[in-house]
C-alpha angles and dihedrals in degrees: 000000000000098000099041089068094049094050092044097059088051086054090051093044094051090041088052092038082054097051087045088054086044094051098037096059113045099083107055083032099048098125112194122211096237130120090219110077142160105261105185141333130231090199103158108048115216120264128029112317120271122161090182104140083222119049096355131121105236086122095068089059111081143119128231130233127194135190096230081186116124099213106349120106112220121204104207086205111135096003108131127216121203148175133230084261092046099256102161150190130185119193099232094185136069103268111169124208118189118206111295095017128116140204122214111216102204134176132249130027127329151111116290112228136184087195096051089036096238148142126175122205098217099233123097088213117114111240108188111066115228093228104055137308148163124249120204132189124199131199111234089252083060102252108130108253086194148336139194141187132203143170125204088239104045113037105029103056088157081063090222102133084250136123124181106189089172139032 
């Protein structure tokens, strides 16, 4: 009877470490089975911050978003992009990506161009923390088509402001 206890507690040690491993990992793995997905963040804009809607920098701040289907269009209308504090932004207009094509969300003020591959959100605030965050994209029927969270520390090691999550 002295050793079963022993071996009974490791048991219990390595089957509590596993479900430790099991809960830890789902949220920053979660992978959705959508061909839209969030393909990087340029989540720190270059130079010094300045949401200023003339003369700042929110425009350097976007994330991109690419159609990873092999033959099927996406309209963005009515996808909705968010932050962890619930920052958002909904494409209202018809904004058309082929297989393969992407679309860069950006801060700021601008015009927003199919050709250029370009929306503005219209609000010279900046949306991505610098210091980490999570992005979410939402289908128009609500469902999450992908998320991603990042830190500064732990998922930019070059230190550019830039994070690429798919090829």
């Amino acid at each position: 009877m002295g050793k079963h206890p022993v071996i009974a507690a490791a048991v219990t040690a390595v089957t509590v470490g596993a479900l430790a491993v099991a809960v830890a990992a789902p949220a920053q793995a979660a992978e959705y089975h959508s061909a839209l997905k969030i393909r990087g963040v340029q989540y720190d804009a270059p130079g010094s911050d300045s949401n200023r809607c003339s003369g700042g920098n929110t425009d350097e701040e976007y994330v991109t978003i690419r159609n990873y289907s092999s033959s099927a269009t996406i309209n963005l209308k009515n996808y909705l992009v968010k932050d962890a504090a619930g920052n958002r932004f909904r494409f209202t207009a018809n904004h058309y990506l082929q297989p393969g094509d992407y679309v860069k969300l950006r801060g700021g003020n601008g015009s927003d161009s199919d050709s250029r591959n370009v929306v503005y959100r219209d609000n010279c605030n900046f949306m991505w923390n610098n210091s980490g965050d999570t992005i979410y994209l939402y289908k128009p029927a609500g469902s999450r088509s992908d998320v991603h969270a990042y830190t500064k520390r732990g998922s930019d090691p070059d230190n550019n402001g830039y994070i690429r999550f798919h090829n």
